[in-house]
C-alpha positions as a LaTeX table, in Angstrom:
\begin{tabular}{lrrr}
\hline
Residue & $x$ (\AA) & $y$ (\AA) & $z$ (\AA) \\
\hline
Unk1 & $-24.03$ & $-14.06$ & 13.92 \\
Unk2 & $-24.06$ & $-14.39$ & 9.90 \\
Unk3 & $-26.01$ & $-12.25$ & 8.42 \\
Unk4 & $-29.41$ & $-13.05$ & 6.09 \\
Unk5 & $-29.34$ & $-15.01$ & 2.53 \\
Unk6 & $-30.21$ & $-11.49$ & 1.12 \\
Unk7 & $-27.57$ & $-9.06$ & 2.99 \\
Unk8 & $-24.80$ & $-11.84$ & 2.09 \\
Unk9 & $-25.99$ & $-11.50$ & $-1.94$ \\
Unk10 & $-25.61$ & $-7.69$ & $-1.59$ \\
Unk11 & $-22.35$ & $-7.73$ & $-0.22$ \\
Unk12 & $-21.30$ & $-10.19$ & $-2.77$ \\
Unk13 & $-22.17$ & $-7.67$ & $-5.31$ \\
Unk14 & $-20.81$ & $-5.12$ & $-3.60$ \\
Unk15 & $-17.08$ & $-7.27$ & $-3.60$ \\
Unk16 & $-17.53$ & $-7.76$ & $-7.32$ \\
Unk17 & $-18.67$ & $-4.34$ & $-8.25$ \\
Unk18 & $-15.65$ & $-3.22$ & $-6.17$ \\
Unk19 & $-12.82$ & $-5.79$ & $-7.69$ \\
Unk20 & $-14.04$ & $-5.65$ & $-11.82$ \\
Unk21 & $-12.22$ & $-7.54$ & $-13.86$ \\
Unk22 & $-13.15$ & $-5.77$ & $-17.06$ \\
Unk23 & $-13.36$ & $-1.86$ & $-15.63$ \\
Unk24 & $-9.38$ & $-2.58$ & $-14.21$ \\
Unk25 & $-7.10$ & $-0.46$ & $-15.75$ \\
Unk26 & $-3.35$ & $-1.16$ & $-15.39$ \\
Unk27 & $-1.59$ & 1.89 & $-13.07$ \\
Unk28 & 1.84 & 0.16 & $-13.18$ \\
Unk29 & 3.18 & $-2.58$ & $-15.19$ \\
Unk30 & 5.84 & $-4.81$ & $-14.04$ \\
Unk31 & 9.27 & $-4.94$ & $-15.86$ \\
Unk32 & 8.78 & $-7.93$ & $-18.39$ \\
Unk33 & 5.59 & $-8.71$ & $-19.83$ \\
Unk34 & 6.18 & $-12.76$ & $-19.23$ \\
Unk35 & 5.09 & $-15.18$ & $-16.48$ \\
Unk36 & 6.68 & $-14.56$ & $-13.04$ \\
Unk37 & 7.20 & $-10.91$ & $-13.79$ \\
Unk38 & 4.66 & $-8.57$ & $-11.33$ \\
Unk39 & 3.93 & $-5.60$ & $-9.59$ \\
Unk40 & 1.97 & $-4.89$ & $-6.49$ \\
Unk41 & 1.32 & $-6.72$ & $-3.06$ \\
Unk42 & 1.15 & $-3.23$ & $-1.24$ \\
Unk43 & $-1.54$ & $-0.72$ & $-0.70$ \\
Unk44 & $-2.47$ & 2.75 & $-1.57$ \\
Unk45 & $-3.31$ & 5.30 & 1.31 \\
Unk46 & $-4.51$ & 9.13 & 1.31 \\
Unk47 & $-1.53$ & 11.43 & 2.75 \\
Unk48 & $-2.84$ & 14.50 & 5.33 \\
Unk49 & $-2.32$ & 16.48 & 2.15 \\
Unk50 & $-4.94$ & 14.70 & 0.38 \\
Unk51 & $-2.50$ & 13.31 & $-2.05$ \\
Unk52 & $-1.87$ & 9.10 & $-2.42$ \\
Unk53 & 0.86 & 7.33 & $-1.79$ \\
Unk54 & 1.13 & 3.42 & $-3.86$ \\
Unk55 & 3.63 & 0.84 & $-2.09$ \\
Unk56 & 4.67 & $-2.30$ & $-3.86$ \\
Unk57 & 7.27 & $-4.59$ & $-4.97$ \\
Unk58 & 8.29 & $-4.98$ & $-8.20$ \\
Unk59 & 8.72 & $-9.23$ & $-8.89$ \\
Unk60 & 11.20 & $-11.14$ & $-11.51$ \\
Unk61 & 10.92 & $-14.12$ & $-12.62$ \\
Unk62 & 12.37 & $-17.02$ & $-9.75$ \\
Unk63 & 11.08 & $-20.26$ & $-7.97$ \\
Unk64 & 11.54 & $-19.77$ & $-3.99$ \\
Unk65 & 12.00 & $-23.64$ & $-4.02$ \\
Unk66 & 15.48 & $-23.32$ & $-5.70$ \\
Unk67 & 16.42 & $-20.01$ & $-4.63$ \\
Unk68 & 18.07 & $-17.00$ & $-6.31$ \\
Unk69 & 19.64 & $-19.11$ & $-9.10$ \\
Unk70 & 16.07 & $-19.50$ & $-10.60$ \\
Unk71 & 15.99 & $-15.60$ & $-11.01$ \\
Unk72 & 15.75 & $-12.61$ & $-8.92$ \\
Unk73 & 12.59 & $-12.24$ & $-7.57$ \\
Unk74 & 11.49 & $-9.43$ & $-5.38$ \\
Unk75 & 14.06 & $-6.78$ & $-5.96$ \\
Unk76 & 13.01 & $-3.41$ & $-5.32$ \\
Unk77 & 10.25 & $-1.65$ & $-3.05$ \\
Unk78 & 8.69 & 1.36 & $-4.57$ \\
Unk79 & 6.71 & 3.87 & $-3.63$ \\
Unk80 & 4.91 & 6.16 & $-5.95$ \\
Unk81 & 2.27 & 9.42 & $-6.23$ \\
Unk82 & $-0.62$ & 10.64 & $-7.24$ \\
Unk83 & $-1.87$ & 14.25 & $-6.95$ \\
Unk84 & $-4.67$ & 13.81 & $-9.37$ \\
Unk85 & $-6.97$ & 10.86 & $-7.37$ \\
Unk86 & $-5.34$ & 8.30 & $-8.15$ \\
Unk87 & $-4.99$ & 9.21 & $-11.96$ \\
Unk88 & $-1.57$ & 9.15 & $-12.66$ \\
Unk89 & 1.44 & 7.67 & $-10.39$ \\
Unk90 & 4.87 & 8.80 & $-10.41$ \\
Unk91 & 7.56 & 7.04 & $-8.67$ \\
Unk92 & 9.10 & 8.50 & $-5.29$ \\
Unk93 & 11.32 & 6.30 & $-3.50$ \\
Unk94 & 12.98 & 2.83 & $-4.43$ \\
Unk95 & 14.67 & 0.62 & $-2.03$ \\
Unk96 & 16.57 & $-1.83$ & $-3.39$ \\
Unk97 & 17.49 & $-5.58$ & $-1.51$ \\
Unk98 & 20.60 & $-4.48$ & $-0.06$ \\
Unk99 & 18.58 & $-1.39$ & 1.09 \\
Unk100 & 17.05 & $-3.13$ & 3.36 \\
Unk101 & 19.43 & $-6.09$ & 5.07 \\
Unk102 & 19.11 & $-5.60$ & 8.76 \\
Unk103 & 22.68 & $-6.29$ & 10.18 \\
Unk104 & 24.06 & $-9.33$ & 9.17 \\
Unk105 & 20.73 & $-10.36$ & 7.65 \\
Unk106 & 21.62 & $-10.06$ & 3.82 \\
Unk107 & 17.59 & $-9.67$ & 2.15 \\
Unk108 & 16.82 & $-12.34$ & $-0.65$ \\
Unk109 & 13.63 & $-10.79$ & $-2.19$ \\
Unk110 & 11.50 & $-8.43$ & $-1.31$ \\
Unk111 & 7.87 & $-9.10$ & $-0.70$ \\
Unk112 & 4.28 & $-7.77$ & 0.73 \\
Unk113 & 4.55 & $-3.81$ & 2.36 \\
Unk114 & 2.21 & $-1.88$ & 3.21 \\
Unk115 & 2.28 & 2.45 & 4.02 \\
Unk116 & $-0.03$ & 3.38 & 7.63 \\
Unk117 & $-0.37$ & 7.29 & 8.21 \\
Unk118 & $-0.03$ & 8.02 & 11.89 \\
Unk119 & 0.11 & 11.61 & 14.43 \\
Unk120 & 4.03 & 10.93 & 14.14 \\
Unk121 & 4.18 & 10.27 & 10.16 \\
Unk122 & 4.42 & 7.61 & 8.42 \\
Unk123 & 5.85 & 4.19 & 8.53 \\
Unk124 & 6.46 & 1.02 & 6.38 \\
Unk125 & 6.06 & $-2.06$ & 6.94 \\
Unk126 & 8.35 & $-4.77$ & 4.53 \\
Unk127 & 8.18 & $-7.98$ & 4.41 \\
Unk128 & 11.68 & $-9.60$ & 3.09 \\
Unk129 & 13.00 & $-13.29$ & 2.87 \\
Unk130 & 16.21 & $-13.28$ & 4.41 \\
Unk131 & 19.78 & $-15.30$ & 4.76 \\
Unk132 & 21.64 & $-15.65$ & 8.68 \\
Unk133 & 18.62 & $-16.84$ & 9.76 \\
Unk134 & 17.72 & $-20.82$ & 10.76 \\
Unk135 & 14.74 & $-22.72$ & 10.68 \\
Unk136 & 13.65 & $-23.81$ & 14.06 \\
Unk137 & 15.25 & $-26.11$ & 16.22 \\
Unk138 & 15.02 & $-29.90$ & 14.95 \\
Unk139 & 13.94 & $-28.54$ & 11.45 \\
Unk140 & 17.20 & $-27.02$ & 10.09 \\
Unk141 & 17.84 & $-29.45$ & 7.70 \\
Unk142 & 14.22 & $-28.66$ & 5.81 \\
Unk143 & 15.89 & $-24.67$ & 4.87 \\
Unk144 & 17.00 & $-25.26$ & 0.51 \\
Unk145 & 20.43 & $-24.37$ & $-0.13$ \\
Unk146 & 19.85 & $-20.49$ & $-1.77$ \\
Unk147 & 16.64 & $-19.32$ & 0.14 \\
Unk148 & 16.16 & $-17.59$ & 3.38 \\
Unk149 & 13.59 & $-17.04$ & 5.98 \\
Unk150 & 10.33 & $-14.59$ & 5.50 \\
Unk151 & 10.05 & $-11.89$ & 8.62 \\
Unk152 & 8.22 & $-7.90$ & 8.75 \\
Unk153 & 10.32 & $-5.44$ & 9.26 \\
Unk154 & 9.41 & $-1.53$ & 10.28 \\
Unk155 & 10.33 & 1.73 & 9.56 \\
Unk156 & 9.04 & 5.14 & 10.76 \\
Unk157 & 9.66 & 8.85 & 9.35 \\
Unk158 & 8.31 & 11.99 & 9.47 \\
Unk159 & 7.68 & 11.73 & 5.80 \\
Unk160 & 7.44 & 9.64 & 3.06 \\
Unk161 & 11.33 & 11.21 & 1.95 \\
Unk162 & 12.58 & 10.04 & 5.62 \\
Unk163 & 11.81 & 7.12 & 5.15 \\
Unk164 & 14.75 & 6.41 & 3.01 \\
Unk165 & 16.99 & 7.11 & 5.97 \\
Unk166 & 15.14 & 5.73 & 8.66 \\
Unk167 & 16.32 & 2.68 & 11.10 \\
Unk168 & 14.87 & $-0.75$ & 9.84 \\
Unk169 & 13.72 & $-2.73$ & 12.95 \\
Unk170 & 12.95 & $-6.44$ & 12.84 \\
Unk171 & 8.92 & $-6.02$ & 13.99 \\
Unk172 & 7.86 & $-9.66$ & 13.44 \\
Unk173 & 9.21 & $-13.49$ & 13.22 \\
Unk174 & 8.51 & $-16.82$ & 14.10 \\
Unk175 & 10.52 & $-19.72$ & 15.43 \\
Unk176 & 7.23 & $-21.96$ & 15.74 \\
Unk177 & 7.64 & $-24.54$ & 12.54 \\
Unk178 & 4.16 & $-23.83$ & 11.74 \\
Unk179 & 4.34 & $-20.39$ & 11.30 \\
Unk180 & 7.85 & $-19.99$ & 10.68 \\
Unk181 & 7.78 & $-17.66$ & 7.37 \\
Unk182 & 5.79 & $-13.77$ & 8.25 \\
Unk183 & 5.40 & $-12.04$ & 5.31 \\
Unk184 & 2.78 & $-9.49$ & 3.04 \\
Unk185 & 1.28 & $-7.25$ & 5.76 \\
Unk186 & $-1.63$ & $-4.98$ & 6.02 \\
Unk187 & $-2.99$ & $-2.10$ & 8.02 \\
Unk188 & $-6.70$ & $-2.03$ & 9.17 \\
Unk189 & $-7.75$ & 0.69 & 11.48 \\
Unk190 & $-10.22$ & $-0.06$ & 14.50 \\
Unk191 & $-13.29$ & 2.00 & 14.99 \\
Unk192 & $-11.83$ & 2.98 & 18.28 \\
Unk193 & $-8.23$ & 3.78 & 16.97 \\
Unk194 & $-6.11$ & 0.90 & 17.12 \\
Unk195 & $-4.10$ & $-0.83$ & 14.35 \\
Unk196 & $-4.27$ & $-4.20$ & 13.17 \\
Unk197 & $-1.45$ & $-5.41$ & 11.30 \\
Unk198 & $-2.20$ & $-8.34$ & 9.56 \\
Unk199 & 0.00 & $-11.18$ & 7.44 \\
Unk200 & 0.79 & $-14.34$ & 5.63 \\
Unk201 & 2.27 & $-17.51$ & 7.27 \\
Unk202 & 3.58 & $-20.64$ & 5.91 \\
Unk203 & 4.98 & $-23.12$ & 7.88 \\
Unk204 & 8.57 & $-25.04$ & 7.09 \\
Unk205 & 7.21 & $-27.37$ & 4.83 \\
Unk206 & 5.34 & $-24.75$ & 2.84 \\
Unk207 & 2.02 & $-26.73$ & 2.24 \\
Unk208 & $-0.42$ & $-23.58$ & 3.39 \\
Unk209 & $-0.71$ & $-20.38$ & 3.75 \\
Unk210 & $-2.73$ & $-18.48$ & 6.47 \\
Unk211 & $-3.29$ & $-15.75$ & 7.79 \\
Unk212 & $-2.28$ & $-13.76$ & 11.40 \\
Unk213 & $-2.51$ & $-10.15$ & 13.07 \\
Unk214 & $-0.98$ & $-8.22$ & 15.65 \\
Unk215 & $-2.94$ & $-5.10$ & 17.38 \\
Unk216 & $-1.26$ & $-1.58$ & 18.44 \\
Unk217 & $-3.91$ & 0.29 & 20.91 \\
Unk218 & $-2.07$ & 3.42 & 19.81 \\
Unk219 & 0.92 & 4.51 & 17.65 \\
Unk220 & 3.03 & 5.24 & 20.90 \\
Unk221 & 2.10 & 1.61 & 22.45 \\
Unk222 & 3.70 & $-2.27$ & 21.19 \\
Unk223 & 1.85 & $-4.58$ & 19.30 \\
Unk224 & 0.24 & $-7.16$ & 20.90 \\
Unk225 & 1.63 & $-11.18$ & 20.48 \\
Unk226 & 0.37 & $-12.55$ & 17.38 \\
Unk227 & $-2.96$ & $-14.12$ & 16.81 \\
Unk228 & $-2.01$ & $-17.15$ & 13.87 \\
Unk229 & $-5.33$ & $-19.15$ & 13.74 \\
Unk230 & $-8.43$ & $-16.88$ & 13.70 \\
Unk231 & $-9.05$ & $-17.30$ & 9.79 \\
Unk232 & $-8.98$ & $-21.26$ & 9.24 \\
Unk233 & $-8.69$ & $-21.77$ & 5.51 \\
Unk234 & $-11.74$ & $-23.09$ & 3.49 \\
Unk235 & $-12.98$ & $-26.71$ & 2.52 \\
Unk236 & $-12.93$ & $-26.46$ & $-0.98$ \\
Unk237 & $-11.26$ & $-24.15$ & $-3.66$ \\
Unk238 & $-9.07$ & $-22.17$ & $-0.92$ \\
Unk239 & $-8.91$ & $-25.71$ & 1.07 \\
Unk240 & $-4.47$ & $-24.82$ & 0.77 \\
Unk241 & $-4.57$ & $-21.83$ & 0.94 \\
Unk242 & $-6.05$ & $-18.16$ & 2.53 \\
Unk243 & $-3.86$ & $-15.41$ & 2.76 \\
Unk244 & $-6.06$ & $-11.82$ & 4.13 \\
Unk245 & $-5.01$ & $-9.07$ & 2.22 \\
Unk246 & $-7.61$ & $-6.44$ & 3.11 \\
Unk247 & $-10.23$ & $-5.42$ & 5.18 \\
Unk248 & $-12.48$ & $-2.99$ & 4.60 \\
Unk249 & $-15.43$ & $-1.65$ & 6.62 \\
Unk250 & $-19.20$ & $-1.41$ & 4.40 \\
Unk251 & $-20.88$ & 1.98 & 4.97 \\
Unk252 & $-23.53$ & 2.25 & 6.45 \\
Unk253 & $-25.76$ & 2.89 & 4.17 \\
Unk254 & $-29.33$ & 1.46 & 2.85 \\
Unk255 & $-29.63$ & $-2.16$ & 4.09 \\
Unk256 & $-26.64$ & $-1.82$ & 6.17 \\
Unk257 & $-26.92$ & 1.12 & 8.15 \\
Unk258 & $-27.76$ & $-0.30$ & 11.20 \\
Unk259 & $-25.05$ & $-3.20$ & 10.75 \\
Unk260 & $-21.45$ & $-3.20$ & 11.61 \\
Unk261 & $-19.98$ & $-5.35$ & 8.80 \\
Unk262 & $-16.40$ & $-5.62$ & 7.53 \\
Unk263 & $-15.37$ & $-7.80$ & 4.56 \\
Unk264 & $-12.20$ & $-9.36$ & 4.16 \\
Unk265 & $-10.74$ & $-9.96$ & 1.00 \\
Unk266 & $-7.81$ & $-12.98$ & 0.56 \\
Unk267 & $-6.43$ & $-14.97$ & $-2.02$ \\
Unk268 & $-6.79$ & $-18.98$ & $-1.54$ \\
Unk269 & $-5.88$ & $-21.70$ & $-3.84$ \\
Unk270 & $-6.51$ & $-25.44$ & $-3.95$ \\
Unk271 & $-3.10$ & $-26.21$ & $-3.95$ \\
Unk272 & 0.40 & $-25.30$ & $-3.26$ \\
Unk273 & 1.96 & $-26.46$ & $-6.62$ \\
Unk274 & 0.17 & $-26.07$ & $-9.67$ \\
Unk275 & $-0.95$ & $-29.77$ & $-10.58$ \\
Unk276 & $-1.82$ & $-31.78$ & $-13.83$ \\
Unk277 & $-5.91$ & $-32.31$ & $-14.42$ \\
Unk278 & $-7.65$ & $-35.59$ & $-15.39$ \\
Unk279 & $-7.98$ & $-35.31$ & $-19.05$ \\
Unk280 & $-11.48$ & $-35.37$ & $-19.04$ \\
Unk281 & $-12.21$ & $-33.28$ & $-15.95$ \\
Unk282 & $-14.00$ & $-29.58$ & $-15.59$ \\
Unk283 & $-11.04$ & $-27.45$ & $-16.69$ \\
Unk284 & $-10.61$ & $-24.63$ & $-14.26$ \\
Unk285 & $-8.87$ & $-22.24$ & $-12.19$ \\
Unk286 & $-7.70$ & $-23.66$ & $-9.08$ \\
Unk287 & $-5.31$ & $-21.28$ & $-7.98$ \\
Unk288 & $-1.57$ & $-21.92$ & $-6.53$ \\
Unk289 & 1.96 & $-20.32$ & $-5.26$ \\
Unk290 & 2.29 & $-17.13$ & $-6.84$ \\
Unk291 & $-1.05$ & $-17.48$ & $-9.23$ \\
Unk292 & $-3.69$ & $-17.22$ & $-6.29$ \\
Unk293 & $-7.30$ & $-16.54$ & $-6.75$ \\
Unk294 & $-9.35$ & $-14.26$ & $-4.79$ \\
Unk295 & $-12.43$ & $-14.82$ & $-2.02$ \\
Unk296 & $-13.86$ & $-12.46$ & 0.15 \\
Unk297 & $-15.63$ & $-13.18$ & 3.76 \\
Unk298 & $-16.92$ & $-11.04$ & 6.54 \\
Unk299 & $-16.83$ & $-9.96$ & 10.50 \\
Unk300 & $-19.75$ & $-8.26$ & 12.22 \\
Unk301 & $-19.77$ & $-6.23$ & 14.70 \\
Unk302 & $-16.12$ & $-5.94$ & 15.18 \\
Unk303 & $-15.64$ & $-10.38$ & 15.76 \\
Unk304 & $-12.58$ & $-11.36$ & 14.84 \\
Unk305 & $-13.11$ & $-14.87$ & 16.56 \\
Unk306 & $-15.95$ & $-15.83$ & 13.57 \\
Unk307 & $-14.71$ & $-15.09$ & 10.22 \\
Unk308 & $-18.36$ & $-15.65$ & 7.70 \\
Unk309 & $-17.36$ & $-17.01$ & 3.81 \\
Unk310 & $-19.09$ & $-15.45$ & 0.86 \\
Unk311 & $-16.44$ & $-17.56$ & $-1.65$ \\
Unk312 & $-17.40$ & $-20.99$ & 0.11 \\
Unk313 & $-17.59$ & $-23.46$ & $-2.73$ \\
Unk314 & $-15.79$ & $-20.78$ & $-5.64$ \\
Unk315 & $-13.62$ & $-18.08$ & $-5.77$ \\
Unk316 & $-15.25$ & $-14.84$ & $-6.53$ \\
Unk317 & $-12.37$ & $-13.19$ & $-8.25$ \\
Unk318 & $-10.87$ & $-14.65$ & $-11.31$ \\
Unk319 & $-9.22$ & $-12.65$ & $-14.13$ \\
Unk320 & $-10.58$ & $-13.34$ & $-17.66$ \\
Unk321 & $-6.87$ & $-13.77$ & $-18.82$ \\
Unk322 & $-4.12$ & $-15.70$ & $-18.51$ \\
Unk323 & $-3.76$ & $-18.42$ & $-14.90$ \\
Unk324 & $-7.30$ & $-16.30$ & $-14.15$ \\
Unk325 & $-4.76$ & $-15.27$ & $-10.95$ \\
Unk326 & $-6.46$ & $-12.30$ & $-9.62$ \\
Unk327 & $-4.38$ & $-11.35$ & $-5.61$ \\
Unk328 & $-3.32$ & $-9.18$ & $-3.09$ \\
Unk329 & $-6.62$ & $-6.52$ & $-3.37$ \\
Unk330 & $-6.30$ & $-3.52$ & $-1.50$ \\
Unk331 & $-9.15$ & $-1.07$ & $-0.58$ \\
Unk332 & $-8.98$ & 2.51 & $-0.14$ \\
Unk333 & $-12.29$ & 4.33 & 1.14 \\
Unk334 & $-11.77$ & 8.12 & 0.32 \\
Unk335 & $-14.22$ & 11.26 & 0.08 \\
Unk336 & $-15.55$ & 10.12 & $-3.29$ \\
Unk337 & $-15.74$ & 6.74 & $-2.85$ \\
Unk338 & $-13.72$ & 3.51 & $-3.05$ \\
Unk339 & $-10.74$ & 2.86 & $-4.94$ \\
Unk340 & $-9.19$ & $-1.06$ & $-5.33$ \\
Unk341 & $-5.92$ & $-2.01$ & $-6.76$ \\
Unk342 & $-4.67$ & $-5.69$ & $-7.10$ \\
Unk343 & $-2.50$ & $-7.69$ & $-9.29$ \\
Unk344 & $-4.26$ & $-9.06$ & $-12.13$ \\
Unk345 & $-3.14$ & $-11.74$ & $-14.27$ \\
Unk346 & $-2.62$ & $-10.78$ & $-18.04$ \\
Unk347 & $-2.76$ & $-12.64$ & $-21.52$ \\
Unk348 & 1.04 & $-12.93$ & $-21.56$ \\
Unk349 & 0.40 & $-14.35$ & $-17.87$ \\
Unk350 & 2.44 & $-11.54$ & $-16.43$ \\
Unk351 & 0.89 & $-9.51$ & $-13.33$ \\
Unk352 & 0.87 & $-5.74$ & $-13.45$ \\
Unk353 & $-1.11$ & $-3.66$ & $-11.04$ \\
Unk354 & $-4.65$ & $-2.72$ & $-12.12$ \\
Unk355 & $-7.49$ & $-0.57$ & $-10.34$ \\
Unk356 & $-10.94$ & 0.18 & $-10.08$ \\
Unk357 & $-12.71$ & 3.08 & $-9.02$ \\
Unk358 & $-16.45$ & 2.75 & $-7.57$ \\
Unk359 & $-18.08$ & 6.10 & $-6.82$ \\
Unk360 & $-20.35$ & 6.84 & $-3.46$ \\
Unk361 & $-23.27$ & 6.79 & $-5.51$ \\
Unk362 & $-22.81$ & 2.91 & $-6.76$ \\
Unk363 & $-22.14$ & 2.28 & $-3.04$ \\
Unk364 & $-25.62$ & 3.41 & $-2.60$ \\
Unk365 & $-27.20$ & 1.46 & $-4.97$ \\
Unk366 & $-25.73$ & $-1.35$ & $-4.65$ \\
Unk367 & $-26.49$ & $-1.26$ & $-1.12$ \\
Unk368 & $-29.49$ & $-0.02$ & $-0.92$ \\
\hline
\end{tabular}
């Protein structure tokens, strides 16, 4: 059931208190300050030693329509620390694209990871766009000379330094044409223990993008088959696209301590391809490929089969620079309260990494 006029307004405000344009800071810059040039679509977690650990991939300049002669795109995963909350980040670990080809599978670009903390370590999860790899049967011929196919990959270690030697494994792909590219995953955890992977799809034609998940009971058990259509895209602003890449669970607290609510945050846009405005129309964001805006909806009580809009009509994120692309939020709840990184679009239109910090005690009021 959706929840009241009043408890939607107050988790609206909570989303925007949490994902604030002007209180984002930038925590690490991409390698060109220029269009096309980005950092981020990963996630930040808390180690068992208390410190964090920030995943992401560091983007170039390149058009996925033409392949790697437009540039070179995703080309290194990195993973970096903080042992200060968050204050400072250092890097770690780097995998480059030839780092992570599995067999004959030569990797393209590197996209969407995300870190997950488990009893037996840690593991990865990478999303690349590979070569060696077809479209489906009776759709070959759709596959652009120079670009590849998008599937998850895994790794697991003991530690974040294993991971650099640890087996890559081919966790998730697609020979359905309408979900045919799997790519930008992230971990929610179940109140009763179980993962939920979640992803992007696009089908062969790459007109949407949607999201999917997968569900591990335990770390020691398989994921389940994929779920592809339990977040339909909107009617309006995100009618092309919606792409999850969070979830988060509200505390319960004030008005919602007796409610089981999780917001999901995703970027939409109104269109694939950026397109040309009437000359006299409402000049706006309307988000596209690679300069997404961001929306936010919500679950109750754990329903994943009725996903509840609060971005209906707009989006709710939009950065006051640049495209006004603002993607790929993460959420980390820790002891002292909430801290959200995403990639925010910048004056010179490029797309570091940027995050915000809300304390427990803003929870509370805003909640309350």
């Amino acid at each position: 059931m959706p929840l009241t006029n009043e408890l939607e307004e107050r988790l609206t405000n909570f989303a925007l208190a949490l994902v604030n344009q002007q209180q984002a800071e930038v925590i690490v810059p991409p390698q060109q300050n220029a269009t096309g040039f980005w950092f981020g679509g990963g996630n930040v977690t808390v180690a068992p030693d208390g410190a964090l650990y920030l995943v992401g991939r560091y983007r170039n300049y390149g058009d996925s329509r033409t392949g790697l002669s437009a540039g070179m795109r995703g080309l290194e995963l990195a993973l970096f620390k903080a042992d200060n909350a968050g204050q400072t980040f250092h890097k770690v670990l780097s995998f480059s694209k030839s780092d992570l080809n599995v067999e004959d599978r030569e990797v393209l670009s590197i996209e969407g990871a995300a870190l997950n903390w488990t009893a037996n370590g840690v593991e990865l999860f990478v999303s690349t766009e590979k070569n060696n790899l077809d479209y489906p049967t009776g759709f070959e011929s759709y596959l652009k000379p120079g670009t590849g196919v998008w599937t998850i990959d895994h790794l697991q270690a003991a530690s974040i330094e294993g991971l650099a030697d640890a087996s890559i494994m081919t966790l998730l792909e697609s020979d359905d044409p309408a979900t045919c590219h799997i790519k930008d995953p992230f971990v929610y955890q179940t109140d009763d223990g179980a993962c939920k992977l979640l992803f992007c799809t696009h089908p062969f034609s790459w007109t949407s993008s949607n999201t999917g998940y997968i569900t591990r009971p335990n770390v020691d058990a398989h994921f389940s088959a994929p779920c592809f259509d339990f977040f339909p895209r909107g009617l309006t602003w995100d009618v092309a696209m919606t792409r999850g890449t969070a979830v988060v669970d509200v505390p319960a607290m004030g008005q919602f301590a007796n409610q089981h609510v999780s917001l999901i945050f995703y970027d939409g846009g109104e269109c694939v391809r950026n397109l040309d405005e009437h000359s006299q129309s409402i000049n706006r964001p309307r988000g596209y490929s690679c300069e997404e805006l961001g929306g936010v909806a919500y679950i109750t009580d754990g329903d994943w089969s009725r996903v509840y809009r609060l971005s209906k009509y707009e989006p709710l994120f939009v950065s006051p620079y640049g495209t006004g692309c603002s993607r790929y939020v993460d959420v980390l709840q820790t002891a002292w309260g909430m801290c959200v990184t995403w990639q925010q679009s910048q004056a010179d239109c490029s797309q570091p990494l940027v995050m915000n910090r809300l304390s427990n005690a803003d929870i509370a009021t805003i909640l309350t």
